[in-house]
C-alpha positions as CSV (number, residue, x, y, z in Angstrom):
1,X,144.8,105.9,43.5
2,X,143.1,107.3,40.0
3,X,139.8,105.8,39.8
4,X,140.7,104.8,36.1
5,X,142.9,101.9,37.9
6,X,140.1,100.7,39.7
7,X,137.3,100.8,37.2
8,X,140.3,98.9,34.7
9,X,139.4,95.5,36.3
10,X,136.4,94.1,35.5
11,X,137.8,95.0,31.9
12,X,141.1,93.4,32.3
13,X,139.4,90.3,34.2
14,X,137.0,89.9,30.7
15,X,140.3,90.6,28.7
16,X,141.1,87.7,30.2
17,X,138.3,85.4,30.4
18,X,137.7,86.1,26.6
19,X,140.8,83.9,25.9
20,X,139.4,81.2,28.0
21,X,136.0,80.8,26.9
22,X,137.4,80.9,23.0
23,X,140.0,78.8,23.4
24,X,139.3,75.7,26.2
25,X,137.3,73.3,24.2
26,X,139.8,73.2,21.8
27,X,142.5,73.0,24.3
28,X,140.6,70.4,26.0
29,X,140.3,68.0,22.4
30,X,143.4,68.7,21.5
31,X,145.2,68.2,24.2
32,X,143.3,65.5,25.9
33,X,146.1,62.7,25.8
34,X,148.8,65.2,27.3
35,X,146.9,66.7,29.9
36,X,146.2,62.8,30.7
37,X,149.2,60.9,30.3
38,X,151.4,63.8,31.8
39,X,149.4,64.6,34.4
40,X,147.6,61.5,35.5
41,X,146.7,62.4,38.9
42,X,144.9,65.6,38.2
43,X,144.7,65.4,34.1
44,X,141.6,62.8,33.7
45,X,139.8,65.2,36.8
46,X,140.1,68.1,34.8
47,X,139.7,67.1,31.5
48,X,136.7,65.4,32.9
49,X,134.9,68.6,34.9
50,X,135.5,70.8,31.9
51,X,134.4,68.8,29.3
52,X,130.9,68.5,30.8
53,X,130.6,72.1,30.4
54,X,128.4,73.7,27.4
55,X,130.2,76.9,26.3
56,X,127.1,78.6,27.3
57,X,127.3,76.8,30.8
58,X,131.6,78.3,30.9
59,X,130.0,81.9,30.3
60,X,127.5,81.7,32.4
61,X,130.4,80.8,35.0
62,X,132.2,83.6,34.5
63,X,129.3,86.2,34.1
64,X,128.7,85.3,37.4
65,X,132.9,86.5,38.6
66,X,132.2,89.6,36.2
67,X,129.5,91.0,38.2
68,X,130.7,89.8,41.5
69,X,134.2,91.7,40.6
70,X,132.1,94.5,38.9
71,X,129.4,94.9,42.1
72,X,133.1,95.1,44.5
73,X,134.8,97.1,42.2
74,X,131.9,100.0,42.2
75,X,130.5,99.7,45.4
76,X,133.8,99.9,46.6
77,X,134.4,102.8,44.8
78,X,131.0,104.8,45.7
79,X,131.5,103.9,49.8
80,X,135.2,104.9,49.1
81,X,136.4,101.8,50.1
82,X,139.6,101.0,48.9
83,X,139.6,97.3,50.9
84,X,136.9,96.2,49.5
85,X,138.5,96.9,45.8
86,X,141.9,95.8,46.7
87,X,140.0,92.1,47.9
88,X,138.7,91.2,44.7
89,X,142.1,93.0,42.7
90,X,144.3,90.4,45.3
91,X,142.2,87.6,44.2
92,X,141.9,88.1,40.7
93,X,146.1,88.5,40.2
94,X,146.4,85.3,42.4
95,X,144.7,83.9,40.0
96,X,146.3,85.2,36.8
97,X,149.6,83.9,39.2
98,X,147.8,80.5,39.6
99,X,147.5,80.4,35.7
100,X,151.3,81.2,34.7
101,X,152.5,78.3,37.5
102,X,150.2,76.1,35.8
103,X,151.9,77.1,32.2
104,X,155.4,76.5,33.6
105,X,154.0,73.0,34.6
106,X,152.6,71.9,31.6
107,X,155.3,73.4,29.3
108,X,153.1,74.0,26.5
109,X,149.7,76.9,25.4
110,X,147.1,77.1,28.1
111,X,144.1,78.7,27.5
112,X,145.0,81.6,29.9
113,X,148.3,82.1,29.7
114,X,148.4,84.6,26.6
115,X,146.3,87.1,28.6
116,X,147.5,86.2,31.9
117,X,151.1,87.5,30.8
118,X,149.2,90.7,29.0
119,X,147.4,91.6,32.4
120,X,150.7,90.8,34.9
121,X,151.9,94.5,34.2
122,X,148.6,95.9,35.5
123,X,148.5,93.6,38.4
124,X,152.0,94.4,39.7
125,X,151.8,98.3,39.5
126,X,149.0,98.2,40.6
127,X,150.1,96.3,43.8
128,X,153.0,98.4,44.2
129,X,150.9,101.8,43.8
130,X,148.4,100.5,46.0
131,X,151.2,99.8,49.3
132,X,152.8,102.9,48.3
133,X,150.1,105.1,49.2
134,X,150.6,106.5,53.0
135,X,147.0,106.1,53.6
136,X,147.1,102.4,53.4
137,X,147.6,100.2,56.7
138,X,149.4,96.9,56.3
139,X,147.0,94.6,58.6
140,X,143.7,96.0,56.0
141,X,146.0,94.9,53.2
142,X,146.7,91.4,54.7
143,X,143.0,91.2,55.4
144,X,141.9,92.2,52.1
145,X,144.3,89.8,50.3
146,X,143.3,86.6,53.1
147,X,139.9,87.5,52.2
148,X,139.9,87.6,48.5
149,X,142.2,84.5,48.2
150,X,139.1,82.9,50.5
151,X,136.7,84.0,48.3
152,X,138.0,82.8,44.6
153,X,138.3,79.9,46.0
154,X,134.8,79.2,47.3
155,X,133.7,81.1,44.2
156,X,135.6,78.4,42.2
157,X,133.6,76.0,43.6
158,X,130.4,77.6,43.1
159,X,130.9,78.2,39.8
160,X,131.7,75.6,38.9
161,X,128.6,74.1,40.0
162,X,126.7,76.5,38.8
163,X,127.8,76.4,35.2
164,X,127.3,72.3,35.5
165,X,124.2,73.0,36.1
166,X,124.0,75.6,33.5
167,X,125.5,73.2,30.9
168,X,123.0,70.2,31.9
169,X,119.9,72.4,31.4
170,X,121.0,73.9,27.9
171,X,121.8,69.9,26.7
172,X,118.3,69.0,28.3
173,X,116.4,71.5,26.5
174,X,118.2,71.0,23.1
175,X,117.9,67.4,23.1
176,X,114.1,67.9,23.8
177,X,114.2,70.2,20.6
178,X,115.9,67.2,18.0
């Protein structure tokens, strides 16, 4: 596979990450009562854990997926490792798949779902260029994909975490500053 392809996905992942961090706290305001009333099971728990975020404590979630995806992508490329790669490509379009069954769900704009349908195209030719190539076993691509499906979602939790924790210590230090 051109190397072009795999060096493409830390930029397609920011692609689209950029629509999240820009748009979900005005998703989450304005759409508060929907999530919550249509949703009520899981709509007050999400509104809840991403309302607490700062948008400094979001990005400093996701910086920490861009260089885990970017450190993958190039080691993977400099120890010509096309597993390692193809782990954090399988997790990345299950979550861009995650994000469009959320959108047929909710039946109206998510903050992902304009990019999400932008990046699909990559995600599937690249899947399909990636079995097509003879020098690719089946089991490594099972593998790869269990393991990167694994992965986003312990990341996920970490993360999240993470940028909580981000988020308290930014509010700390600017209410110390009023």
């Amino acid at each position: 596979m051109n190397i072009i392809i795999y060096t493409l996905l830390p930029v397609i992942f920011m692609i689209h990450e950029f629509e999240e961090i820009l748009f979900l706290k005005i998703w989450l305001y304005k759409d508060k009562e929907y999530l919550c009333n249509n949703f009520p099971k899981v709509g007050p728990k999400i509104y809840s854990q991403y309302i607490n975020f700062t948008t400094s404590g979001f990005v400093f979630a996701i910086a920490e997926e861009f260089i885990l995806i970017s450190a993958f992508t190039f080691i993977g490329i400099i120890v010509q490792n096309q597993y390692m790669w193809f782990t954090v490509f399988m997790g990345f379009s299950l979550h861009i798949i995650i994000h469009i069954f959320q959108w047929i769900l909710y039946k109206k704009y998510l903050p992902t779902i304009v990019t999400s349908f932008l990046v699909l195209p990559y995600c599937v030719f690249v899947f399909i260029e990636f079995i097509a190539n003879e020098n690719v076993e089946i089991h490594w691509i099972i593998i790869s994909s269990i393991i990167g499906i694994l992965t986003v979602g312990l990341n996920l939790r970490l993360i999240h975490y993470l940028g909580l924790r981000f988020s308290k210590m930014e509010n700390k230090i600017v209410a110390m500053k009023k």
